[in-house]
PAZAPA-4460 file (N, C-alpha, C; in steps of 0.05 Angstrom, whole numbers, plus 32768, in hexadecimal, padded with zeros to 4 digits):
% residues 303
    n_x    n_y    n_z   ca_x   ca_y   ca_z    c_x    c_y    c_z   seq   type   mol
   80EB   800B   81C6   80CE   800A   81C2   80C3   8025   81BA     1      X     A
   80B4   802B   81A9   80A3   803C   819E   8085   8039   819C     2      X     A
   807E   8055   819F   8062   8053   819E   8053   805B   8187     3      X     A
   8047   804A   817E   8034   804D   815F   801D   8048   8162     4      X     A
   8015   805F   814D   7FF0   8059   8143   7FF0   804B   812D     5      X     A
   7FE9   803B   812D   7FE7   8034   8106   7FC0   8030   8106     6      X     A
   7FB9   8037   80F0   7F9C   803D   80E6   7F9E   8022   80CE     7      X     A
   7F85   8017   80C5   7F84   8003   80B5   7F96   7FE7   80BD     8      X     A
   7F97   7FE7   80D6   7FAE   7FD9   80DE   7FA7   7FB9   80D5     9      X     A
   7F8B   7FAF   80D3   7F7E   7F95   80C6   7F74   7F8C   80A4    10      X     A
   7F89   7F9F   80A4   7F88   7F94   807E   7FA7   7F87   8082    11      X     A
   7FAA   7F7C   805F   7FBA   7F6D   8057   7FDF   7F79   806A    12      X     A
   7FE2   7F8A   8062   7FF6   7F9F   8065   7FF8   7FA3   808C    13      X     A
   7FE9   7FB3   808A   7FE6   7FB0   80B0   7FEA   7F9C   80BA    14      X     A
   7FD6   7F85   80B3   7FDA   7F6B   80C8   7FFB   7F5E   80C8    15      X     A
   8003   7F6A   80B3   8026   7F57   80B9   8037   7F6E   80CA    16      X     A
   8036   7F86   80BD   803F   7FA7   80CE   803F   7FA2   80EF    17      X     A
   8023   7F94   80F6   8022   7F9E   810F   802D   7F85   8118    18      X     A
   8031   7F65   8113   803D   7F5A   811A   805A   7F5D   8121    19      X     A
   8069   7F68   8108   8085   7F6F   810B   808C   7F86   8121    20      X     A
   8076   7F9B   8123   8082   7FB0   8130   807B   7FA6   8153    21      X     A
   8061   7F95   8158   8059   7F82   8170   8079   7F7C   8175    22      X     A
   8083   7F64   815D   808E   7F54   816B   80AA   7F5B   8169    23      X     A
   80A8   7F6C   8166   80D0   7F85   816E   80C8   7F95   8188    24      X     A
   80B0   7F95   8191   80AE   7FA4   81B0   80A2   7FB9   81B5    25      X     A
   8091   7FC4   8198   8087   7FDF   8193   806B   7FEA   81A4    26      X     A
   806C   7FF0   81AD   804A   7FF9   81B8   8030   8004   81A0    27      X     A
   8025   7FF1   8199   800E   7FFB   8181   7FF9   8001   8195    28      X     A
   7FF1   801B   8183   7FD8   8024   818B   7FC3   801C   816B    29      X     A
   7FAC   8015   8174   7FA7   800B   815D   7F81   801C   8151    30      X     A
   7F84   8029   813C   7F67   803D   813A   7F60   8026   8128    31      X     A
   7F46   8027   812F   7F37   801B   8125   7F13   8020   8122    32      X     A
   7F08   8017   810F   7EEF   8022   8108   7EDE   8004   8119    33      X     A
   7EED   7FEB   811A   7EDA   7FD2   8124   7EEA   7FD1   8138    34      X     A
   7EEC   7FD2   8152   7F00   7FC9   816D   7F04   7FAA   816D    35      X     A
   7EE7   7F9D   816B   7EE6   7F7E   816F   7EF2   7F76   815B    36      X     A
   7EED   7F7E   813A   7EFB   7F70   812E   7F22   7F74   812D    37      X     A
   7F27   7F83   8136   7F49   7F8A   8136   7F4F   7F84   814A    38      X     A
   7F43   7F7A   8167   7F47   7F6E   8176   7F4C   7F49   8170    39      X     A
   7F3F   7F4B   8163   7F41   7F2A   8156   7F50   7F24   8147    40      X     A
   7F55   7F33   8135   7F74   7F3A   8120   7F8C   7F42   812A    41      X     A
   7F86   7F51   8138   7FA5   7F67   8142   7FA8   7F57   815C    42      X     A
   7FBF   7F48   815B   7FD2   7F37   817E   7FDD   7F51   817F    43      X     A
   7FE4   7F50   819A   8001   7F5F   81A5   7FFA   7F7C   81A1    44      X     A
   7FDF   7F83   819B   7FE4   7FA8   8198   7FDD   7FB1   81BD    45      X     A
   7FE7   7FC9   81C1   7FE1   7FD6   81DD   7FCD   7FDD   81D7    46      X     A
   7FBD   7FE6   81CD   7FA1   7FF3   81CD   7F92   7FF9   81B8    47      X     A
   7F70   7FFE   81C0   7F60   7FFD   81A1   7F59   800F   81A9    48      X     A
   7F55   802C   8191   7F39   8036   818D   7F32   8040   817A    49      X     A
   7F1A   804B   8183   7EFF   8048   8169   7F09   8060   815F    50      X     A
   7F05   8062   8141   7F18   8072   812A   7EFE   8078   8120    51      X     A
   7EF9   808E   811A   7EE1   8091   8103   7EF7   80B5   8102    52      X     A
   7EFD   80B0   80E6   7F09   80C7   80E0   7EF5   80E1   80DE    53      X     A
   7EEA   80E0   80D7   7ED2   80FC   80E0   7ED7   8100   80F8    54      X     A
   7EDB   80F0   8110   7ED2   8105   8126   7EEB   8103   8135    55      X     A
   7EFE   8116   812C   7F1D   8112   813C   7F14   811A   815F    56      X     A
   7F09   812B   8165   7F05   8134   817F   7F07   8110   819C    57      X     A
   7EFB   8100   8182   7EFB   80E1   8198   7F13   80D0   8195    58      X     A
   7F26   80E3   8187   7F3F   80CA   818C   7F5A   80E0   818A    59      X     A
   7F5F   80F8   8188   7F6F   8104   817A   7F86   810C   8197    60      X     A
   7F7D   8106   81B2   7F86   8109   81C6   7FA2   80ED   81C1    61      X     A
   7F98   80DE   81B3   7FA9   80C4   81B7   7FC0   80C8   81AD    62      X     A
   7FBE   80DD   8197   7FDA   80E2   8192   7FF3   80E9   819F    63      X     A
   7FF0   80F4   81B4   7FFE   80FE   81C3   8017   80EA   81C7    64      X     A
   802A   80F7   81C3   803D   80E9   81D1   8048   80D1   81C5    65      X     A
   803C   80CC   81AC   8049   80B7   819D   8059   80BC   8187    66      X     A
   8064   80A2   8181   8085   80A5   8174   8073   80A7   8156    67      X     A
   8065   809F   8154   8060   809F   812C   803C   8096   8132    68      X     A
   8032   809C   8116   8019   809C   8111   8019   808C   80EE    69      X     A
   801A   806C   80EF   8019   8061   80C7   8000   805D   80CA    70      X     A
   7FF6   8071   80AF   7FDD   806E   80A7   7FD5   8062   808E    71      X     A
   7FC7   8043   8094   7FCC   802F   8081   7FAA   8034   8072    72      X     A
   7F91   803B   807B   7F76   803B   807E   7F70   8046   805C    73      X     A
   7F5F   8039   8059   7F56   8045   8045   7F44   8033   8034    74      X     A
   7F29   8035   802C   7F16   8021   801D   7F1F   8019   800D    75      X     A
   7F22   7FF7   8004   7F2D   7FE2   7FF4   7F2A   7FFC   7FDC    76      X     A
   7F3F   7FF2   7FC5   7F43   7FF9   7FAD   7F33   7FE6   7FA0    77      X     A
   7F34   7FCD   7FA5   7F2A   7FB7   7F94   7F0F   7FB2   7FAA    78      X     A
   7F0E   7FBB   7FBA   7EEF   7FB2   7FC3   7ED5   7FAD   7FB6    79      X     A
   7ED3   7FB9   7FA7   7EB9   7FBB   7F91   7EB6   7FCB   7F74    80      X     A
   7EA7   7FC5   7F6A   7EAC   7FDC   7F59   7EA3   7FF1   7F5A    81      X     A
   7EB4   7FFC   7F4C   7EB8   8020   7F4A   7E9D   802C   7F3F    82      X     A
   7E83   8031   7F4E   7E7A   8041   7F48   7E79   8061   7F53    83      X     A
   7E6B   8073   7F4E   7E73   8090   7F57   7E7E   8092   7F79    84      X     A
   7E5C   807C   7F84   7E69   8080   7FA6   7E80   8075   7FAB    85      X     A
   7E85   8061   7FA0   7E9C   804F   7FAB   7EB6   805C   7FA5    86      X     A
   7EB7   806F   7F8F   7ED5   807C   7F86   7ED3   808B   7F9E    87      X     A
   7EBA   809D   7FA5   7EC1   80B1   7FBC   7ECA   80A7   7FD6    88      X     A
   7EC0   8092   7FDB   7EC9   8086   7FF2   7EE5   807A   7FEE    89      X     A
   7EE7   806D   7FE1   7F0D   8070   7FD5   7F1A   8089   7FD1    90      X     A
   7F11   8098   7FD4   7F21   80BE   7FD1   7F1F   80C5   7FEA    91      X     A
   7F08   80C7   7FFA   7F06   80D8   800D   7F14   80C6   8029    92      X     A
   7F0B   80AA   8027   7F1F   809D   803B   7F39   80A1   8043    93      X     A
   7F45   80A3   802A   7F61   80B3   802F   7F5F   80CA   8033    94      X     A
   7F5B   80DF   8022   7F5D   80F3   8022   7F56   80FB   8043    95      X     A
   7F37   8105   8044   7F2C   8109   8060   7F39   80FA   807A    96      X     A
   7F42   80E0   8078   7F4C   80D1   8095   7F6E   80E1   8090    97      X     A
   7F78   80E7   8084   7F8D   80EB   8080   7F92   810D   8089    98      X     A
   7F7E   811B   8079   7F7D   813D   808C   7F79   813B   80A8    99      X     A
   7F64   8127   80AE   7F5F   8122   80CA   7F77   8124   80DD   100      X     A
   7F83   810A   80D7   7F9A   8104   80E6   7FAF   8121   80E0   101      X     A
   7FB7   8124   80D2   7FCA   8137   80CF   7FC1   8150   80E6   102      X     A
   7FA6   8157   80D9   7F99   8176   80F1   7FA2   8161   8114   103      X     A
   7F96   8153   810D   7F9A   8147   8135   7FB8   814C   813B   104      X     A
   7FC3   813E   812A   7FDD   8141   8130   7FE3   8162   8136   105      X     A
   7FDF   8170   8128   7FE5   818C   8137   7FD8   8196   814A   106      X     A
   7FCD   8186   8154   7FBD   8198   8174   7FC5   8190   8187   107      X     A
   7FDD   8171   8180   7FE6   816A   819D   8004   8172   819F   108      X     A
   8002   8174   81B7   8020   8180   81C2   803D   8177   81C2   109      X     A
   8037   815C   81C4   8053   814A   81B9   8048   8142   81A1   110      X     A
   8054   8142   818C   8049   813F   8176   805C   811B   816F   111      X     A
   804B   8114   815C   8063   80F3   8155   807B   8108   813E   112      X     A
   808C   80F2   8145   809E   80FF   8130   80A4   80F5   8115   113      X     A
   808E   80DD   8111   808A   80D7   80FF   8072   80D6   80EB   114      X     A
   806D   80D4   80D5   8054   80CD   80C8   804F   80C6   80B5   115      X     A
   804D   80AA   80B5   8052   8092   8099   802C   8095   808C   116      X     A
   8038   809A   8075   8018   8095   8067   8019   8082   804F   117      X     A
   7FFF   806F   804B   8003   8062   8034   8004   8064   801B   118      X     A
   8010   8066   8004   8004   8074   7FEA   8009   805E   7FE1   119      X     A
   8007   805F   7FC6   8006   804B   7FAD   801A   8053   7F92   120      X     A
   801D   8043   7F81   802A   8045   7F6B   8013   804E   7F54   121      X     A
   8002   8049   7F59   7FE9   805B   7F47   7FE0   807C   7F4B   122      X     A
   7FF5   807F   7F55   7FFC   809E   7F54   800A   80A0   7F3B   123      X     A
   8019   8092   7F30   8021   8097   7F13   8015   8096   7EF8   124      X     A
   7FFB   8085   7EFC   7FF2   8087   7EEA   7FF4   8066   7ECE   125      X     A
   7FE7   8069   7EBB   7FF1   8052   7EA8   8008   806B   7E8F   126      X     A
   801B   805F   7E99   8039   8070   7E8F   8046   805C   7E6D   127      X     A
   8041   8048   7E6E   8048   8034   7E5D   806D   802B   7E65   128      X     A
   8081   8037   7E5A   8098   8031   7E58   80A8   8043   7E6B   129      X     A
   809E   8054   7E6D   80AB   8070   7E7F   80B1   8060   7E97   130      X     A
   80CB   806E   7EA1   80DF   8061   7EB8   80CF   8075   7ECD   131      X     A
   80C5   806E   7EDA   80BA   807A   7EF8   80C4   8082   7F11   132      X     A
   80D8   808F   7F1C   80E4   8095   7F30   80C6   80AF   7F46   133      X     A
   80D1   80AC   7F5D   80C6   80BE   7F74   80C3   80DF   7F66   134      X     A
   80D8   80E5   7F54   80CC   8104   7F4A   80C3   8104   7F31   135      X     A
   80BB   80EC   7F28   80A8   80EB   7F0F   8087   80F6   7F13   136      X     A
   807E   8103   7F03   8063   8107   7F0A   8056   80F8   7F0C   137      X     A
   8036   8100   7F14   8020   80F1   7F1E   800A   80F0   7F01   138      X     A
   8004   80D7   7F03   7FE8   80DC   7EEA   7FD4   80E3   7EEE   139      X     A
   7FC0   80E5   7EE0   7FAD   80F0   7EE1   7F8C   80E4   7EDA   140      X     A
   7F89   80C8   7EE9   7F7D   80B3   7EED   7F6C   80BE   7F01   141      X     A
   7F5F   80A8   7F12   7F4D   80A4   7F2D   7F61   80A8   7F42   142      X     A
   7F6D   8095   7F3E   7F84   8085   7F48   7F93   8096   7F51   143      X     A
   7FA0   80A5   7F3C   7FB7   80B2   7F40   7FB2   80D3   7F4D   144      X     A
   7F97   80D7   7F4F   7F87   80E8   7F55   7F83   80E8   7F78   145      X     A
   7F7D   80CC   7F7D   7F7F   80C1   7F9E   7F97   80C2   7FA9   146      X     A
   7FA2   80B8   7F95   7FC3   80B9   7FAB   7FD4   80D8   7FA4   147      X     A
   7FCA   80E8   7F97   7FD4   8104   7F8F   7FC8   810D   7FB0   148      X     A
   7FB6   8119   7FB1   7FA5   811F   7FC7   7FAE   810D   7FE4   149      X     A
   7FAB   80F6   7FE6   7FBA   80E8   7FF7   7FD1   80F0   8008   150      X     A
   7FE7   80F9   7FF1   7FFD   80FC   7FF5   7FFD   811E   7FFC   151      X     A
   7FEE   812A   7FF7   7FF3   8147   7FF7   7FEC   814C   8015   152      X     A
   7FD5   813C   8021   7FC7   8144   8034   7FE1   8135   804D   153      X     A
   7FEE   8126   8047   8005   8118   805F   801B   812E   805C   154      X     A
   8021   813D   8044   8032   814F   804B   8029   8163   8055   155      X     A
   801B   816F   805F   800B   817D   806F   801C   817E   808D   156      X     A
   8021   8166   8095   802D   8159   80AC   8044   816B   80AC   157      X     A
   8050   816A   8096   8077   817B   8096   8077   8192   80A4   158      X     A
   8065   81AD   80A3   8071   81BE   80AC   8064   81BE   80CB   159      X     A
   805B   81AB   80D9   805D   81A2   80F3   807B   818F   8100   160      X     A
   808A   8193   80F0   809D   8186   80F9   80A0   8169   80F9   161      X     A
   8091   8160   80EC   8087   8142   80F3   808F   8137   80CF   162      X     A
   80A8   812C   80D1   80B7   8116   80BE   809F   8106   80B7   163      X     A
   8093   8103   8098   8083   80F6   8086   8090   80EE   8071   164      X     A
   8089   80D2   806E   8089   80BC   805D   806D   80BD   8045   165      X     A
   806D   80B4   8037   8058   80A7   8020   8064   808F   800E   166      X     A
   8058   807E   801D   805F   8061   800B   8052   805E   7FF9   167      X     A
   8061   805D   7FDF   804F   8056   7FC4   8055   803F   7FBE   168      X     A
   8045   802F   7FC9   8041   800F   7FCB   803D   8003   7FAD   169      X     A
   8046   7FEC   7FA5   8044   7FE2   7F85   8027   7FCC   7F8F   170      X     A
   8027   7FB7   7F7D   8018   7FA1   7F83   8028   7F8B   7F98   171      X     A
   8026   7F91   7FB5   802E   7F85   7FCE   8027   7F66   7FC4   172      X     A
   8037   7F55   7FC4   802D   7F35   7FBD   8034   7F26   7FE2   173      X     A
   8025   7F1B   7FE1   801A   7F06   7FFB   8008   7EF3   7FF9   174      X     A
   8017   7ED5   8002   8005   7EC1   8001   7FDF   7EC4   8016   175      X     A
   7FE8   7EDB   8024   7FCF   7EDF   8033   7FBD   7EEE   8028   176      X     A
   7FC2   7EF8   8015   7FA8   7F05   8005   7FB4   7F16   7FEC   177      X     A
   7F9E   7F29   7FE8   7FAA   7F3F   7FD8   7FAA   7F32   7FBB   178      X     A
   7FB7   7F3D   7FA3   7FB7   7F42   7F8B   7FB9   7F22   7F84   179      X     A
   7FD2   7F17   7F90   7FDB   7EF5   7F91   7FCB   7EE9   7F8E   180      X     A
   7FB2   7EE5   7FA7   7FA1   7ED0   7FB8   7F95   7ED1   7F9C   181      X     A
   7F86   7EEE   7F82   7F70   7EF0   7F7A   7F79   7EE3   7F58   182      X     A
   7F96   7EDE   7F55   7FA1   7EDC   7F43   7FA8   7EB5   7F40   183      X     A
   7FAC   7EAD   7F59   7FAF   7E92   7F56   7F9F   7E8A   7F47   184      X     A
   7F7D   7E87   7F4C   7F64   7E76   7F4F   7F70   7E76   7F26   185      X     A
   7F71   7E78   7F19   7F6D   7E7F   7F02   7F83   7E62   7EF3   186      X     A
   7F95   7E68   7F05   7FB3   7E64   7EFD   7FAA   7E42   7F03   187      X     A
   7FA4   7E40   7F17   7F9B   7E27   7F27   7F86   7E16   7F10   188      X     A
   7F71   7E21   7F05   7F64   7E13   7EF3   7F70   7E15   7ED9   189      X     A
   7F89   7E1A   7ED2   7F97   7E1A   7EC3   7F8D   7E2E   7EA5   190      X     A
   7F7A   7E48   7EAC   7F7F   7E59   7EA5   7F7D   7E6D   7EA7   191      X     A
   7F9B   7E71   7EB6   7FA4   7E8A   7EBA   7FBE   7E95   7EA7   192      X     A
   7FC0   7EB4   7EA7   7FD2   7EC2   7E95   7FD2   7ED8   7E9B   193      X     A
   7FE1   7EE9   7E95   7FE0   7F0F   7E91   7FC7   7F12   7E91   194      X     A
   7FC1   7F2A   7E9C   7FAA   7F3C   7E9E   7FB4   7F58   7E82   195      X     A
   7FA5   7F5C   7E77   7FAA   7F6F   7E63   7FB2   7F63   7E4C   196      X     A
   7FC6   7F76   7E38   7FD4   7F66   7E2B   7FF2   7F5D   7E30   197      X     A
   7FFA   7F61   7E4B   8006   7F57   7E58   8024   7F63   7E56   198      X     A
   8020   7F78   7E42   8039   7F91   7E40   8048   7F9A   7E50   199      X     A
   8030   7FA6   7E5F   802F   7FB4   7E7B   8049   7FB3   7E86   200      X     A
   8050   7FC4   7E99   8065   7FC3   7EB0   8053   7FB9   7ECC   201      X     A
   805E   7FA6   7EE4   8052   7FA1   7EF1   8061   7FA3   7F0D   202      X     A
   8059   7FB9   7F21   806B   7FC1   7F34   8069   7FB5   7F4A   203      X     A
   8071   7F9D   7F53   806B   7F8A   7F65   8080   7F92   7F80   204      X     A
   8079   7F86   7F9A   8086   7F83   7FA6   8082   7F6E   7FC6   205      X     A
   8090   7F57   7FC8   808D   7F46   7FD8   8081   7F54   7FF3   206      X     A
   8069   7F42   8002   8068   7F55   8012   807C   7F5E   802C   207      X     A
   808F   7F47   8033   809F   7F49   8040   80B5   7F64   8047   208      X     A
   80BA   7F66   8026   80CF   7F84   8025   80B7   7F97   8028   209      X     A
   809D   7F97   8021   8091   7FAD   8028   8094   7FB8   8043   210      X     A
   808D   7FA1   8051   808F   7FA6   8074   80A9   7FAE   8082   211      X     A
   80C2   7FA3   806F   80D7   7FB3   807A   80E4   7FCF   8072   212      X     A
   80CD   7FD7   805F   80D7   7FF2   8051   80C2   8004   8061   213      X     A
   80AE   7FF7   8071   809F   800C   8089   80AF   800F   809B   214      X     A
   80C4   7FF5   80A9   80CF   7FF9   80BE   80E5   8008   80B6   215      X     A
   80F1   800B   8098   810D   8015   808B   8103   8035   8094   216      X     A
   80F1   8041   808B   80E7   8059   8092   80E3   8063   80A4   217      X     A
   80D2   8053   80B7   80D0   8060   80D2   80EA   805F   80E3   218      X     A
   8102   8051   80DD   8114   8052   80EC   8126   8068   80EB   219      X     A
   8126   8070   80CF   8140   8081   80C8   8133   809C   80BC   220      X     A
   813F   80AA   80D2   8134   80C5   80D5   8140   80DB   80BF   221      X     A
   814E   80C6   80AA   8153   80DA   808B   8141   80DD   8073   222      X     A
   812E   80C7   807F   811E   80BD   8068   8101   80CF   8071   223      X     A
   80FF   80DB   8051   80E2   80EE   8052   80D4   80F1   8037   224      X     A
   80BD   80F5   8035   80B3   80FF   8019   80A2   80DB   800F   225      X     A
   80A1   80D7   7FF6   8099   80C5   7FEF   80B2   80AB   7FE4   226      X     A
   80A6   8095   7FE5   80B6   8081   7FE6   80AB   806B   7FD4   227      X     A
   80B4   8062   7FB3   80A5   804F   7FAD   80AB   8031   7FB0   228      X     A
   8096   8026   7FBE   809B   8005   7FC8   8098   7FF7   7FB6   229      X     A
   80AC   7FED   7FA5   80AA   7FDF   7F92   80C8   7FD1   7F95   230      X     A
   80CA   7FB4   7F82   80E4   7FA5   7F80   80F3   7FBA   7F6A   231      X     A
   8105   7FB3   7F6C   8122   7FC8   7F5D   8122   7FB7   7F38   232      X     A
   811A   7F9F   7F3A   8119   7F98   7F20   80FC   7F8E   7F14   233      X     A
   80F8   7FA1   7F02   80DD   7FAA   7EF6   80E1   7F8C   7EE7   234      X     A
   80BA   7F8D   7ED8   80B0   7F6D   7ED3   8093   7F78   7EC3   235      X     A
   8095   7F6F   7EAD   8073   7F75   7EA4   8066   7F60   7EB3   236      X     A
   804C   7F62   7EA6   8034   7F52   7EB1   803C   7F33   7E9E   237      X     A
   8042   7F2C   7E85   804C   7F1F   7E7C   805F   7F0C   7E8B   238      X     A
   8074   7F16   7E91   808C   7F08   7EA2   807C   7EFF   7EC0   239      X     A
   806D   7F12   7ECA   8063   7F08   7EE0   8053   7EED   7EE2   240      X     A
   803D   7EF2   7ED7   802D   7EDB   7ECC   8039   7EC1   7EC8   241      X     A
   8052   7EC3   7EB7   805C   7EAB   7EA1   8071   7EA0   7EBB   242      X     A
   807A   7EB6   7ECB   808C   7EA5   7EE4   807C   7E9C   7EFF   243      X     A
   8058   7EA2   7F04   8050   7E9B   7F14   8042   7E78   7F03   244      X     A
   803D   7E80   7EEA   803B   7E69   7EE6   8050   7E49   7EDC   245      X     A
   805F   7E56   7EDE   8075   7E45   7ED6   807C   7E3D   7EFA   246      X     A
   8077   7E4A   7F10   807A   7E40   7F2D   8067   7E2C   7F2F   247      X     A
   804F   7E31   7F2B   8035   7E1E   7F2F   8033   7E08   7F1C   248      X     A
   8042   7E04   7F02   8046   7DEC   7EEC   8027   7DF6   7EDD   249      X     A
   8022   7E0F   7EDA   8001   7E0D   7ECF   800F   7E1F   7EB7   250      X     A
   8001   7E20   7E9F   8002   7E38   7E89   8006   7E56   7E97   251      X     A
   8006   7E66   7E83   7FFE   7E85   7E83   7FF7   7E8A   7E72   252      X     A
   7FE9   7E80   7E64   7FE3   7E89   7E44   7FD3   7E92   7E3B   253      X     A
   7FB4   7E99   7E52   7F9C   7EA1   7E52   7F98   7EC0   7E5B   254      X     A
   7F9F   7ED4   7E4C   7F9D   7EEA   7E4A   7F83   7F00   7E52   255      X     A
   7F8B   7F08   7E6B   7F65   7F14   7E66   7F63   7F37   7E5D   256      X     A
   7F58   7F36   7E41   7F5B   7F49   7E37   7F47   7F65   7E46   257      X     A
   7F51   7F7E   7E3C   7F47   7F92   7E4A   7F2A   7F91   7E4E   258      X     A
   7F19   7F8F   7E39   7EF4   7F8E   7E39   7EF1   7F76   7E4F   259      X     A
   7EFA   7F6C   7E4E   7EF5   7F52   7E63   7EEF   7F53   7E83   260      X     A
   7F0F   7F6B   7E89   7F11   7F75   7E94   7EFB   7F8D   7EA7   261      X     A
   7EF9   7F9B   7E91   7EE2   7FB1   7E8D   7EC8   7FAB   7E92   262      X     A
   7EBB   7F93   7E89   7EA1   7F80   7E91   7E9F   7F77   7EAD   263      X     A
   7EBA   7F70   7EB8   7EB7   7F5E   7ED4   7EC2   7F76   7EDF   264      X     A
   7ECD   7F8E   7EE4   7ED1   7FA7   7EFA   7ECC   7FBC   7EE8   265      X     A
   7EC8   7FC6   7EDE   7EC9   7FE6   7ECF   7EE0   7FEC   7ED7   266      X     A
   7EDA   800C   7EDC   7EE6   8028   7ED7   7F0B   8016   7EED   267      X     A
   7F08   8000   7EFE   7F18   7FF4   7F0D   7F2B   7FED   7EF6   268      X     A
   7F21   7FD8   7EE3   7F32   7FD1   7ECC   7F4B   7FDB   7EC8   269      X     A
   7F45   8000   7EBE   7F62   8011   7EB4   7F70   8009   7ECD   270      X     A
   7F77   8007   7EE1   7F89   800E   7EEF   7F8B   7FF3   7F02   271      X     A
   7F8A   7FDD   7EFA   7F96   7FC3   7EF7   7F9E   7FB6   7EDB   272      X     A
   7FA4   7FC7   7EC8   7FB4   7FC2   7EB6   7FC7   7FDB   7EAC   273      X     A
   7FCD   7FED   7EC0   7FDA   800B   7EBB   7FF6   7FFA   7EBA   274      X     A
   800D   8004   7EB2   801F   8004   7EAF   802E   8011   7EBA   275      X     A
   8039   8008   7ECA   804E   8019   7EDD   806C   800B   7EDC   276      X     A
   807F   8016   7ED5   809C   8017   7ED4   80A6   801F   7EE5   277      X     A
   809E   8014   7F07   80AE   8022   7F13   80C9   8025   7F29   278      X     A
   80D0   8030   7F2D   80F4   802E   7F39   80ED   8035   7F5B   279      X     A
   80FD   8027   7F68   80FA   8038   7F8C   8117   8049   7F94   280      X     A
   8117   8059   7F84   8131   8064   7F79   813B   8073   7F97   281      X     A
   812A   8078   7FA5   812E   8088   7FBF   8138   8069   7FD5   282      X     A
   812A   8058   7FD1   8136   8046   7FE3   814B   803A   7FD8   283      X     A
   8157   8032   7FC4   8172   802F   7FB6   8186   8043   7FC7   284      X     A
   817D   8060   7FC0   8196   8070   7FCC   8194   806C   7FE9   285      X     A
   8181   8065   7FF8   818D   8061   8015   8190   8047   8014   286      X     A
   8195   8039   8005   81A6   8020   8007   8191   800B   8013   287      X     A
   8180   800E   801A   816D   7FF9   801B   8172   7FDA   800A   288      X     A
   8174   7FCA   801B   8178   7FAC   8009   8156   7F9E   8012   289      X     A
   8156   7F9A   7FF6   8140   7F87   7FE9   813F   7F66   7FF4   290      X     A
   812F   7F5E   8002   8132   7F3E   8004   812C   7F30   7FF2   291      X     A
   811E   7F41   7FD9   8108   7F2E   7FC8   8108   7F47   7FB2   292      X     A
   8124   7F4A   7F9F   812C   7F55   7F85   8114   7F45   7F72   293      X     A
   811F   7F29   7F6A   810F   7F15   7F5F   80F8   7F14   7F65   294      X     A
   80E8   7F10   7F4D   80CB   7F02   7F52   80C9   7EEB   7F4F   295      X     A
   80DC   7EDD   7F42   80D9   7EBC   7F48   80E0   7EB2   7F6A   296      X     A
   80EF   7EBE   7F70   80F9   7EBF   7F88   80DF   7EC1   7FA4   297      X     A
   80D6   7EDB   7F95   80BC   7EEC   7FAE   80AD   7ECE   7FA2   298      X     A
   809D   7EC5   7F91   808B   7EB9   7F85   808E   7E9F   7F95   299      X     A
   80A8   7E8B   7F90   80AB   7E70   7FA4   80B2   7E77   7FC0   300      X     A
   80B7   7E8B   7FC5   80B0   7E96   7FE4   809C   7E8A   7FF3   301      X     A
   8082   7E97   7FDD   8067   7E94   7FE7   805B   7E7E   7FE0   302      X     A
   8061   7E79   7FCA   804A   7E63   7FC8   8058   7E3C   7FC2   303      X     A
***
């Protein structure tokens, strides 16, 4: 049994995390900005409290003494659209909750010896064809701008002694929400298709292996630095589309081109049709096995 904080623990990602790590025997501590509502979501955690990253002084004692600190928190990407406040609040959420935790973490005396943070695959940027591995650079987007910063402020953690992670998460697919839930409705009235012109590279990954590539990390005390969560066999938006619709017996043939795009989200648009090629080339070498290589496979999984 181990003792964990996890932050954001009632989004998509969290709510399965904290089941699995619940129901292996783990002790969650659980921060949170709503108590009642993550009490209502979160079974099986040991304890709630109130998280407001500004004011570490009311929670930063909690660290003490625990095995790891995954910091999932951070304002929807797709929550709304991107106007000036809303990007800042998408930047500074991470960024700021993320210095937070790191500074707390050095004031307490047993420190965790771990510290998983969330990043994204839009740290790379729209690359087109380019093969993407963990020491490929970062672009130079919104996006790739949030998870640049993101990631800089969790390594902060290293020279406290404290083993950090950065998951660079692809598009996590789950029948419970997320990219999937927003992609059916289309497919279902029989027109749905690629988003873009459907070229794209599209870095998916079932959410299942997601959750065991948090537990792959926190277990094994070799694994450090950034990590990208993605399936091992790449797929444009094209192939995706044409094999979610070929599961459902509906077309894919209804293309939604970029302006379209651009009309119904803005400045959001570029970076749900970026192109990412990318490899989890770090979890390959530790031998990590994939449950869900295939996307036809991940795809009749779920639905």
């Amino acid at each position: 049994m181990s003792k964990i904080i996890i932050t954001g623990a009632t989004g998509l990602i969290g709510r399965r995390l904290c089941t699995t790590l619940s129901n292996r025997g783990d002790k969650l501590t659980i921060f949170t900005s709503d108590i009642n509502k993550a009490g209502r979501i979160i079974k099986g955690a040991h304890e709630f409290i109130k998280w407001d990253y500004n004011k570490p002084f009311e929670w930063e004692e909690c660290i003490e003494g625990k095995y790891a600190v995954i910091h999932l928190a951070g304002s929807s990407i797709a929550g709304r659209r991107w106007d000036d406040e809303y990007k800042n609040s998408i930047f500074n959420s991470r960024k700021i909750s993320t210095q937070s935790l790191v500074d707390a973490i050095g004031k307490v005396k047993n420190k965790p010896s771990v510290f998983i943070s969330a990043s994204a695959s839009g740290i790379y940027g729209n690359r087109g064809d380019e093969i993407l591995t963990e020491i490929s650079s970062s672009g130079n987007d919104f996006l790739s701008s949030v998870c640049r910063a993101w990631e800089e402020e969790a390594a902060k953690v290293e020279p406290l002694n404290v083993r950090r992670i950065s998951i660079r998460t692809g598009v996590a697919l789950s029948k419970d929400g997320g990219a999937l839930k927003q992609m059916l409705l289309p497919f279902k009235l029989f027109i749905g298709g690629p988003l873009g012109n459907g070229k794209q590279w599209f870095p998916w990954i079932h959410i299942d292996d997601l959750i065991n590539i948090y537990l792959f990390a926190l277990d094994n005390p070799e694994i450090n630095g950034a990590i990208n969560a993605v399936s091992p066999i790449q797929i444009t938006m094209n192939e995706f589309a044409k094999t979610l619709g070929n599961i459902l017996h509906r077309p894919s043939i209804f293309k939604v081109p970029l302006f379209a795009l651009r009309i119904a989200i803005g400045e959001a648009s570029e970076a749900v049709i970026a192109s990412q090629r990318v490899i989890p080339q770090r979890l390959l070498n530790f031998k990590y096995k994939f449950k869900y290589e295939n996307v036809e496979k991940a795809l009749r999984d779920m639905l």
